[in-house]
N, C-alpha and C positions, 0 to 999 in steps of 0.2 A: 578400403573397408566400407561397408557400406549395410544402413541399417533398415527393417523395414517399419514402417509406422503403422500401432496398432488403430485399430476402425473405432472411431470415438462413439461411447455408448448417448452422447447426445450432444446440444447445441450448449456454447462456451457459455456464460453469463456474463452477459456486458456491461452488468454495474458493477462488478467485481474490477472488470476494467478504468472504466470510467474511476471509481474509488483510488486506484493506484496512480492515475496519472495526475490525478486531483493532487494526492498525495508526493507526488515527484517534483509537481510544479511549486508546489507551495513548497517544499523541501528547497526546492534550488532560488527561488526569490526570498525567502526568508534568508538562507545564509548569502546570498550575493544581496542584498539590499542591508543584513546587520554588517558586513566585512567594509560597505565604503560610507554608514550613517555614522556625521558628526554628535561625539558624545552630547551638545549640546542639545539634538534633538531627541536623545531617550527619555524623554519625561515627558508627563501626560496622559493621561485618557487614552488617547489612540495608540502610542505607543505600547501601555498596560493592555490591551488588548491585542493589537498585533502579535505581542508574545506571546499571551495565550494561545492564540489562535494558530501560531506556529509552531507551540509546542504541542498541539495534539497530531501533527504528521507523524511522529513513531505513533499514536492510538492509530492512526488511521491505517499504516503498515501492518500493527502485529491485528487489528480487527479482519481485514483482509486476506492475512494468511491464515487466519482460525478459518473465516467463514469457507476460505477456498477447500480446506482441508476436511470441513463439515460435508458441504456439499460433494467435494469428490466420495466422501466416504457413504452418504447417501445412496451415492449411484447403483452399487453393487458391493458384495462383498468379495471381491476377489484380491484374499489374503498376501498374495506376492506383491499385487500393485501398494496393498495400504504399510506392508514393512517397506517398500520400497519408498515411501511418501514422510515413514516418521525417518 
């Protein structure tokens, strides 16, 4: 089987990237650093913040899939790619 690759109407956007992996890292050190911290260190300033700040990795996800789907939709209106995108 074998597929061919459509000719991309432009250059990828590398903060969009950069955003995801932001988002992947702090994703996987949030839950591997809350899975072996001793109950005694969740209290605190920095811990209250830490949370926060790892709970905005799903914003940082669904932010990135909006903007990526804005900007594809930007590009052109070629109605099969944008059903095929929702």
């Amino acid at each position: 089987m074998t597929t061919t690759a459509k000719s991309a109407p432009g250059a990828r956007f590398v903060f969009l990237d950069v955003l995801r992996l932001i988002a992947a890292v702090q994703m996987i050190q949030g839950h591997s650093v809350a899975s072996v911290l001793a109950p005694a260190y969740c209290v605190g300033l920095s811990y209250s913040v830490w949370t926060f700040v790892r709970g905005l990795t799903s914003v940082i996800f669904l932010v990135t899939a909006g903007l990526s789907f804005v900007l594809a939709e930007a590009r052109g209106n070629d109605h099969a790619a944008v059903r095929a995108r929702v």
